[in-house]
C-alpha positions as CSV (number, residue, x, y, z in Angstrom):
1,X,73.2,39.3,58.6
2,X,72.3,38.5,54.9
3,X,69.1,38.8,53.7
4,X,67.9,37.5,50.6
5,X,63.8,37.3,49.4
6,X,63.5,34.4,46.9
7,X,60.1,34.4,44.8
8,X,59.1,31.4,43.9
9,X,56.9,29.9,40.9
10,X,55.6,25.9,41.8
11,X,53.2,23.6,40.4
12,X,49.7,24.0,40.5
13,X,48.0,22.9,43.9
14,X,51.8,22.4,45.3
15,X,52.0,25.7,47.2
16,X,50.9,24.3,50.5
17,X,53.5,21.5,50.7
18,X,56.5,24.0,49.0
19,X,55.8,26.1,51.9
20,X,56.1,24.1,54.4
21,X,59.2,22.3,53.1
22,X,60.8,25.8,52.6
23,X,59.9,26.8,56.5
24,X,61.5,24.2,58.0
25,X,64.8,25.2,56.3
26,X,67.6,26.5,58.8
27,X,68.3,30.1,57.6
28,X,64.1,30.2,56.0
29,X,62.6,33.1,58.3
30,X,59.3,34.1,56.8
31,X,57.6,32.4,53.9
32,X,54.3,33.8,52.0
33,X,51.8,32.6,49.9
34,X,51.5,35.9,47.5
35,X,49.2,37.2,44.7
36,X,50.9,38.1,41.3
37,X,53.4,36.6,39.1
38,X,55.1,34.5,42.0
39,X,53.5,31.8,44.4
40,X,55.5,32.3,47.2
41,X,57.8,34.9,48.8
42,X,60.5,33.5,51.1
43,X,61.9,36.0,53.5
44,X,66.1,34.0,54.2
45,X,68.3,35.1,57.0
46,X,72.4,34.0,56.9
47,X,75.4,35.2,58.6
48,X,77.6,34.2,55.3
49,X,77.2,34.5,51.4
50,X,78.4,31.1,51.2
51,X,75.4,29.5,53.5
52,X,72.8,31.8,51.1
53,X,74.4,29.9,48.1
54,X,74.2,26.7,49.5
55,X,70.6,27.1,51.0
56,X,69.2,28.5,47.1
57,X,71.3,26.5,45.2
58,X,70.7,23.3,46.6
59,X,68.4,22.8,49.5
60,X,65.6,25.0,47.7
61,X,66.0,23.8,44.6
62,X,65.6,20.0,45.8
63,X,62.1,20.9,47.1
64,X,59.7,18.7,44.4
65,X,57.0,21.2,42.8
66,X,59.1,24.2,42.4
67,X,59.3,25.1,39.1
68,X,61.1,28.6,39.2
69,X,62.7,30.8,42.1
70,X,64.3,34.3,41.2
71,X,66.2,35.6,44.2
72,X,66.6,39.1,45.4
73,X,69.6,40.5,47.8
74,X,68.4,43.1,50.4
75,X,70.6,45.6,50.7
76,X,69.0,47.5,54.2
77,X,65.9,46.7,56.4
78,X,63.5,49.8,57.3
79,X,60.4,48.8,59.6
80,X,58.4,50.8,61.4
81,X,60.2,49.5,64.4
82,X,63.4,51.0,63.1
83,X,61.7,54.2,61.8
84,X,60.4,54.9,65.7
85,X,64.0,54.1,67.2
86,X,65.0,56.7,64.7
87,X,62.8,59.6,65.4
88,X,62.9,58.5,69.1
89,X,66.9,59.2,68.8
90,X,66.4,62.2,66.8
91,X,63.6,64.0,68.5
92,X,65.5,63.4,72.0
93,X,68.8,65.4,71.2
């Protein structure tokens, strides 16, 4: 699975409708309104590179109010769900 996390910069009072536009995009897990230099954080989930570069490039980029996006590739996923299995499988042998 390919994970990418896409900040995004929209137009003032257009956060509410960008989110919702960007959840309701196949391949869109997670998206967050977020503090900081960004206005939302969007959390994308695809089996191939080519889907990623179709669902930035062109269905994100469609959505009216966005203004900027910068997008990040994840390279591994830790969570505390996969820290437990961890020690679970360490402690155990």
């Amino acid at each position: 699975m390919i994970t990418a996390i896409v900040m995004i910069n929209c137009e003032v009072g257009k956060v509410p409708s960008v989110a919702e536009a960007l959840i309701n995009l196949d391949g869109v897990g997670e998206v967050y309104s977020i503090s900081g230099e960004h206005d939302i954080l969007a959390v994308i989930r695809v089996k191939e590179y080519e889907s990623l570069a179709q669902l930035v490039s062109e269905q994100v980029a469609s959505i009216p109010g966005i203004t900027k996006t910068v997008t990040q590739m994840a390279f591994r996923c830790y969570s505390k769900h996969d820290m437990e299995k961890m020690w679970a499988n360490y402690i155990g042998k």
